[in-house]
Steps between C-alpha positions, in 0.01 A plus 500: 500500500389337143223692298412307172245679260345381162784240386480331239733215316490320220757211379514447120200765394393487117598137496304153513670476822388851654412442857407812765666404848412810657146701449487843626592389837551725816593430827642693835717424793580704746823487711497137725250358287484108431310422197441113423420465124320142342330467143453242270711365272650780253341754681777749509646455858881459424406784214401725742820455724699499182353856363575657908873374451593576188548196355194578220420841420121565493283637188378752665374646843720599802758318767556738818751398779510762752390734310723443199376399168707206424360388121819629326760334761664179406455211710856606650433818574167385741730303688541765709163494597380119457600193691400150289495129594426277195336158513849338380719475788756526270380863380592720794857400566842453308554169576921524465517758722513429879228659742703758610540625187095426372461718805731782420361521148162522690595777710611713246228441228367836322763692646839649326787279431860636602831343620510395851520172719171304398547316839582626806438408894236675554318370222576143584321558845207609410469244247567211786196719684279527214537068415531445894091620490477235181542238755665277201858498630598690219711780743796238477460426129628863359785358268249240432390480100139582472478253234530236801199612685165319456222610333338668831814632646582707146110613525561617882861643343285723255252594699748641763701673178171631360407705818895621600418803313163552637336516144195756411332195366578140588414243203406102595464316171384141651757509707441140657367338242780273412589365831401220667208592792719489790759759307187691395375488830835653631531781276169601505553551901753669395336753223286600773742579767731728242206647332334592867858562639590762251163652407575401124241595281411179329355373195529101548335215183387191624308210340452385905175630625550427856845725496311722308233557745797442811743755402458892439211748564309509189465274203422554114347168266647571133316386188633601121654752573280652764426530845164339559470441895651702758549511881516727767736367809157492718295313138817270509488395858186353441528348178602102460617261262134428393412850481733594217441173369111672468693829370701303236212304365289819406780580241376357180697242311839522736667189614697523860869493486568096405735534799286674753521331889130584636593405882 
């Protein structure tokens, strides 16, 4: 469960380059929710997910994850309660380690360190179950270097690694836009199978409309630093492509998302 109220953030205030990202924004998922997020360009989206992880602090207002205020806990600290899968492909794995090991670093993310085999049987079966339902051929891979893996198979990698934990809140920061369409096409089967799987609460940016509208139960249209359109799961189900193409053009002066797929 996420509860955002009143945030605000502001990069470089008092300065010719002062620019608000985030304007009094609020927003609330409960527990299995799947929240699509587009905008224009600059319109806070990777701000927002930024400010729920940690990574930026906010100016002011309120972060609640489970019912904990999280403002004053480092981005390390959330881990225990937020999954992430970047844009990069690169972002979400160590790329000198082998999957076994990106996997064992998964599984014990936000929880104490102490001295103790980080490998063991056990855990090397269920992580040949867990990549068996990846369908990639990555169960006979383990001692495999993730920095050998394609593009889509390190997305599919993180994705699994995000959700081992079950996270309070699971972040998707564009999370196919840098693979081809067929590799996009794959993961995004495969967001929806983990997210629906596990029950993960979601919060997933996209600059692809048609995902946007495909995936999750509700969606939210961003524009400087607010949230301008939103969408019920029965409002969604009967909205299209040209609908929030309607929705986006009543927003004065914004410009789509240069990279935005409409179909």
């Amino acid at each position: 469960m996420l509860v955002i109220d009143s945030i605000d953030k502001t990069f470089f205030p008092g300065t010719v380059n002062e620019r608000r990202a985030l304007a009094g924004l609020s927003l609330s998922l409960n527990e299995g929710d799947f929240v699509t997020v587009i905008g224009s360009n600059g319109a806070g989206k990777s701000t927002l997910l930024n400010a729920i992880s940690g990574r930026y602090s906010v100016d002011s207002g309120s972060i609640e994850i489970d019912g904990k205020r999280v403002n004053k806990l480092k981005e390390y600290q959330r881990a225990a309660y937020v999954g992430r899968v970047f844009q990069d492909p690169m972002a979400g794995t160590a790329p000198d380690l082998t999957i076994e090991q990106n996997l064992a670093l998964a599984v014990r993310r936000g929880k104490p360190r102490g001295l103790g085999l980080a490998l063991t049987r056990a855990l090397r079966d269920r992580f040949r179950e867990e990549l068996t339902a990846l369908e990639l051929g990555l169960e006979h891979r383990l001692t495999a270097k993730v920095g050998l893996l394609s593009g889509g198979q390190r997305q599919a990698l993180s994705l699994l690694m995000a959700g081992f934990t079950h996270p309070s809140i699971l972040l998707l920061d564009e999370h196919t836009a840098a693979l081809d369409p067929q590799r996009a096409a794959l993961v995004t089967e495969l967001t929806d199978r983990i997210v629906t799987q596990g029950g993960l609460t979601t919060l997933m940016v996209t600059h692809n409309m048609e995902q946007a509208l495909r995936l999750g139960n509700r969606l939210i249209m961003m524009h400087e630093g607010r949230i301008v359109f939103e969408a019920d799961e029965a409002r969604k189900q009967q909205l299209t492509v040209a609908g929030l193409l309607e929705e986006f053009a009543k927003i004065k002066g914004a410009q789509l998302d240069d990279r935005a797929l409409l179909t």
